[in-house]
VEXGU-479261 format. One record per residue: residue number from 1; residue in three letters; y negated, x, z negated of N, C-alpha, C in turn. Coordinates in steps of 0.2 Angstrom, whole numbers, plus 5000, padded with zeros to 4 digits. Each point is the difference from the previous one (the first is absolute). Example, Ala and Ser with C-alpha at 12.3 -4.5 7.8 and 13.67 -1.06 7.14 Angstrom:
2
pt num:1; residu:Ala; n_y:5028; n_x:5066; n_z:4961; ca_y:4994; ca_x:4996; ca_z:5000; c_y:4994; c_x:5004; c_z:5000
pt num:2; residu:Ser; n_y:4995; n_x:4998; n_z:5004; ca_y:4994; ca_x:5004; ca_z:4999; c_y:4995; c_x:4996; c_z:4997
This chain:
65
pt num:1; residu:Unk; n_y:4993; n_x:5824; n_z:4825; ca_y:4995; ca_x:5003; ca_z:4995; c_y:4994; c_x:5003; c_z:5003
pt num:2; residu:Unk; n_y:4994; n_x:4998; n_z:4997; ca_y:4993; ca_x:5003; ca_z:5004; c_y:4998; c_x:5006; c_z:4996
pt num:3; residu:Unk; n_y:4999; n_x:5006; n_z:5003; ca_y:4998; ca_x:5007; ca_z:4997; c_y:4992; c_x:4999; c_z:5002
pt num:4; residu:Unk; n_y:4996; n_x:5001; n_z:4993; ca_y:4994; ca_x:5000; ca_z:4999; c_y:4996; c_x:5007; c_z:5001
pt num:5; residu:Unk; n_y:4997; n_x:5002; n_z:5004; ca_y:4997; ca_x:5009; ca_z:5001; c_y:4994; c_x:4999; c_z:4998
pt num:6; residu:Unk; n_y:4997; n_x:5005; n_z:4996; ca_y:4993; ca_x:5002; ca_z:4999; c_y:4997; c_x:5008; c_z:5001
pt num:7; residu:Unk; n_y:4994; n_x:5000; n_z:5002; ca_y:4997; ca_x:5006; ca_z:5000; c_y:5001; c_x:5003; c_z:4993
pt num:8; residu:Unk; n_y:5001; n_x:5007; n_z:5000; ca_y:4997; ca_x:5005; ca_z:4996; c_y:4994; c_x:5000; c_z:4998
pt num:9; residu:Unk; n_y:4999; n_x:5003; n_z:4995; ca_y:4991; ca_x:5002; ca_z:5000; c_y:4999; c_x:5007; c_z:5001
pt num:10; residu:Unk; n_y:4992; n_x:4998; n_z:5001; ca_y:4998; ca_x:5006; ca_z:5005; c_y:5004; c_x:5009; c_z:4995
pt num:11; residu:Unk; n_y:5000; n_x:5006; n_z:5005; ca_y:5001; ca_x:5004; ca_z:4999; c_y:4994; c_x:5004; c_z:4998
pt num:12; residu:Unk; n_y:4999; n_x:5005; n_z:4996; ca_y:4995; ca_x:5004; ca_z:5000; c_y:5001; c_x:5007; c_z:4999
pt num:13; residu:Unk; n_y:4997; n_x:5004; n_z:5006; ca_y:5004; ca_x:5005; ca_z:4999; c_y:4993; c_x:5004; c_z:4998
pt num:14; residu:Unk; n_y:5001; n_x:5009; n_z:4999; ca_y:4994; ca_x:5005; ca_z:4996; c_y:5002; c_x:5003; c_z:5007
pt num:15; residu:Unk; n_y:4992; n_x:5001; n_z:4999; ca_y:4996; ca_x:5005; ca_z:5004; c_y:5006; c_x:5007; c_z:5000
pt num:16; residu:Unk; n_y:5002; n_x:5004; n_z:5006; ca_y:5002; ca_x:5005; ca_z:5000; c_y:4998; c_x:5006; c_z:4995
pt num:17; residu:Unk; n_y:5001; n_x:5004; n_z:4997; ca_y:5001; ca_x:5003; ca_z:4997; c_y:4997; c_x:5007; c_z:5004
pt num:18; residu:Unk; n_y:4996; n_x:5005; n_z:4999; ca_y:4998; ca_x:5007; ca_z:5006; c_y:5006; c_x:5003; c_z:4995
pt num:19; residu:Unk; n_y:5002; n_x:5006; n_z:5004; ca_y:5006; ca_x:5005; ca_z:5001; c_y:4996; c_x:5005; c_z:4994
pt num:20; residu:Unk; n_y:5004; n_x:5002; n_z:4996; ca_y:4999; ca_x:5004; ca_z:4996; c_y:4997; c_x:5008; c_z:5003
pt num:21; residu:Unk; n_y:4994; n_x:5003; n_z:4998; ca_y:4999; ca_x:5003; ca_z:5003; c_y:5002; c_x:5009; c_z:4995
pt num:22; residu:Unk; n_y:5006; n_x:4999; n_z:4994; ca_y:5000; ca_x:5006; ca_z:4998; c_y:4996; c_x:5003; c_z:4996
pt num:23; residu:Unk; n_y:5000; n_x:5007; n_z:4995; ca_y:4996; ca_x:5000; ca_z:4997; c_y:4999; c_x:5008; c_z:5002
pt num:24; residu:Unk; n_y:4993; n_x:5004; n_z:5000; ca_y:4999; ca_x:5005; ca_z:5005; c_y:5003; c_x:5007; c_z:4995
pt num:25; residu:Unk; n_y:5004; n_x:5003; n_z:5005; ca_y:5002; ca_x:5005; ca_z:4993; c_y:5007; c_x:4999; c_z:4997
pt num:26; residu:Unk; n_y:5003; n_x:4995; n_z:5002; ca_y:5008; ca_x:4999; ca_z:4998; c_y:5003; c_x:5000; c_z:5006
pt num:27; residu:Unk; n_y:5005; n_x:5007; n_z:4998; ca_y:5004; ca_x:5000; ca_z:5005; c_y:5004; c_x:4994; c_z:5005
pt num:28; residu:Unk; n_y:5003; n_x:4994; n_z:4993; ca_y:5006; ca_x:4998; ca_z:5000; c_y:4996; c_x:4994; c_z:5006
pt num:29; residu:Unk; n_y:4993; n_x:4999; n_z:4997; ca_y:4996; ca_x:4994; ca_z:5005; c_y:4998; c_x:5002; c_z:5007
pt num:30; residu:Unk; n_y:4997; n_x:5008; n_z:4999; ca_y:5001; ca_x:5002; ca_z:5008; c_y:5007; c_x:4998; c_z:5004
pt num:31; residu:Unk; n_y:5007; n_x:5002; n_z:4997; ca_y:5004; ca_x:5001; ca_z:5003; c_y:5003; c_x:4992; c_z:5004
pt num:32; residu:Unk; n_y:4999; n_x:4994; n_z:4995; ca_y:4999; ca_x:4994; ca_z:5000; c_y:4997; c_x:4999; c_z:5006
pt num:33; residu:Unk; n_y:4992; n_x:5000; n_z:5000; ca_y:4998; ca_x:4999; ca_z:5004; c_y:5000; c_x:5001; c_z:5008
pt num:34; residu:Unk; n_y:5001; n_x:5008; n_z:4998; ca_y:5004; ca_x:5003; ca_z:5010; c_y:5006; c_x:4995; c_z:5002
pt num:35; residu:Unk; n_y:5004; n_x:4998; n_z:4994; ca_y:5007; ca_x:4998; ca_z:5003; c_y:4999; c_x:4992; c_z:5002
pt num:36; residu:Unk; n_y:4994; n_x:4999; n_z:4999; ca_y:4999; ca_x:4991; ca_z:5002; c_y:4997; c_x:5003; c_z:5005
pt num:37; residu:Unk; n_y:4995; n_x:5004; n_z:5002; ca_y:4998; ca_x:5001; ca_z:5008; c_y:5004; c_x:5002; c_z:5003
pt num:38; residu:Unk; n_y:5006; n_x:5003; n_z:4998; ca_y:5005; ca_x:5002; ca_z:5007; c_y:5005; c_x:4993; c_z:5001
pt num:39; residu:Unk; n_y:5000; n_x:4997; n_z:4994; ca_y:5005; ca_x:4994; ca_z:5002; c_y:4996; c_x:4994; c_z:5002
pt num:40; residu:Unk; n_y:4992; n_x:4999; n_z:5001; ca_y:4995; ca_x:4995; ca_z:5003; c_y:5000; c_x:5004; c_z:5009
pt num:41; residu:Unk; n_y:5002; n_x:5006; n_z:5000; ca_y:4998; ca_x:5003; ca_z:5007; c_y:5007; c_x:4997; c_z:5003
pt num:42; residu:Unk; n_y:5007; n_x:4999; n_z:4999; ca_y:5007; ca_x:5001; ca_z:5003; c_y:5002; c_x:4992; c_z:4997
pt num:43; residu:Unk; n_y:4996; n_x:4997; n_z:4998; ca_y:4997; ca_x:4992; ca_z:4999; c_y:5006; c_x:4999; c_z:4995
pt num:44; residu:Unk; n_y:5003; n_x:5001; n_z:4996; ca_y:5002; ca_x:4999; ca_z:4995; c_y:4998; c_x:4997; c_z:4993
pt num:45; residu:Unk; n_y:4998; n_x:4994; n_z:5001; ca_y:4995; ca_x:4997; ca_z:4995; c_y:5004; c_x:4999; c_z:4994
pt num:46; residu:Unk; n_y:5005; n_x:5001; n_z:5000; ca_y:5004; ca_x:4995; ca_z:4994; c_y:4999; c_x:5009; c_z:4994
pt num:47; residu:Unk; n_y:5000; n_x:5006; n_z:5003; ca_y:4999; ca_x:5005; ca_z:4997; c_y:4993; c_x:4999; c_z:4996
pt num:48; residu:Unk; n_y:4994; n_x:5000; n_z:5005; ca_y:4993; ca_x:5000; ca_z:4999; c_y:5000; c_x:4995; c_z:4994
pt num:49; residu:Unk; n_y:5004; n_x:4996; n_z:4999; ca_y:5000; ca_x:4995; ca_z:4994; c_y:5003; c_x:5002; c_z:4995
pt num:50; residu:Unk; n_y:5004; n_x:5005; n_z:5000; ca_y:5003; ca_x:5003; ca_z:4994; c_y:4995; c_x:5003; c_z:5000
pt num:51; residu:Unk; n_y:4999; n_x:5006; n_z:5005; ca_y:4996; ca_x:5005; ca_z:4996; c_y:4992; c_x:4997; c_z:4996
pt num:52; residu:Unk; n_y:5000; n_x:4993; n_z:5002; ca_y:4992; ca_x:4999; ca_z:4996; c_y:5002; c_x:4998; c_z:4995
pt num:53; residu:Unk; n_y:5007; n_x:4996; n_z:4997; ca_y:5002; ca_x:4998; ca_z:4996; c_y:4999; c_x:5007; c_z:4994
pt num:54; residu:Unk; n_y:5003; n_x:5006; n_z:5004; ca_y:5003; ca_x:5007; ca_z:4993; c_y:4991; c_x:5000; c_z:5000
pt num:55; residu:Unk; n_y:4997; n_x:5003; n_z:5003; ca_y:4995; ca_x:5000; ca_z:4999; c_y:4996; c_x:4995; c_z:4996
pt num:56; residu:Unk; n_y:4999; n_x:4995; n_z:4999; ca_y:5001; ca_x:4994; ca_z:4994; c_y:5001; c_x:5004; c_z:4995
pt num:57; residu:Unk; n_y:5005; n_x:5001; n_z:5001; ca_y:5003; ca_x:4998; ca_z:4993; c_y:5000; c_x:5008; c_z:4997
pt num:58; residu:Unk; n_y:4997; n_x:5005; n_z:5003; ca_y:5001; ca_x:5007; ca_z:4997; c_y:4993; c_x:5000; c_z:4995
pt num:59; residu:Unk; n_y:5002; n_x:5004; n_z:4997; ca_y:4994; ca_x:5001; ca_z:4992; c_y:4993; c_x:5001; c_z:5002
pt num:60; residu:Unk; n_y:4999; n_x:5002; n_z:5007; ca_y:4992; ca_x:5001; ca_z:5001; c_y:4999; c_x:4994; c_z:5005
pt num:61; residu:Unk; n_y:5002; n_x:4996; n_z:4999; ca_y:4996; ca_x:4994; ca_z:5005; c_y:4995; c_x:4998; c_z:5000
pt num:62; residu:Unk; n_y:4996; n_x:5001; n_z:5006; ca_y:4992; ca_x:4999; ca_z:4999; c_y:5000; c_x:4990; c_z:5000
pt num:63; residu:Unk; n_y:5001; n_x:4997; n_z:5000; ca_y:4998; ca_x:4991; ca_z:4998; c_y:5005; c_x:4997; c_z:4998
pt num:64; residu:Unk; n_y:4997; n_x:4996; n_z:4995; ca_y:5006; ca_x:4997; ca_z:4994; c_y:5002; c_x:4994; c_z:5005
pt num:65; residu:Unk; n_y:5008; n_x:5000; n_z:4997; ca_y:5006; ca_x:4994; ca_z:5003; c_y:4997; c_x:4992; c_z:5001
């Protein structure tokens, strides 16, 4: 029996996304923020990516999803 393979089609992915920069004045955003800089400084990226997720998704979000 002859197994027939074909390419996929092309992927396309989106442009990155810039890190949420918090909203000025909220505690919950500053506190967010600091804790993505201590987990970017001790190279902890998988943290840095939650914390831009809460920040996302918290009520003052400065750029729509």
């Amino acid at each position: 029996m002859r197994t027939t393979t074909a390419m996929d089609g092309p992927v396309h992915l989106a442009l990155p996304v810039p890190e949420p920069k918090g909203t000025p004045g909220c505690r919950v955003c500053a506190a967010l923020v600091a804790e993505r800089a201590a987990a970017r400084r001790r190279g902890d990226l998988s943290k840095v990516s939650d914390c831009n997720v809460e920040l996302r998704n918290h009520e003052h979000r400065t750029a729509p999803r």
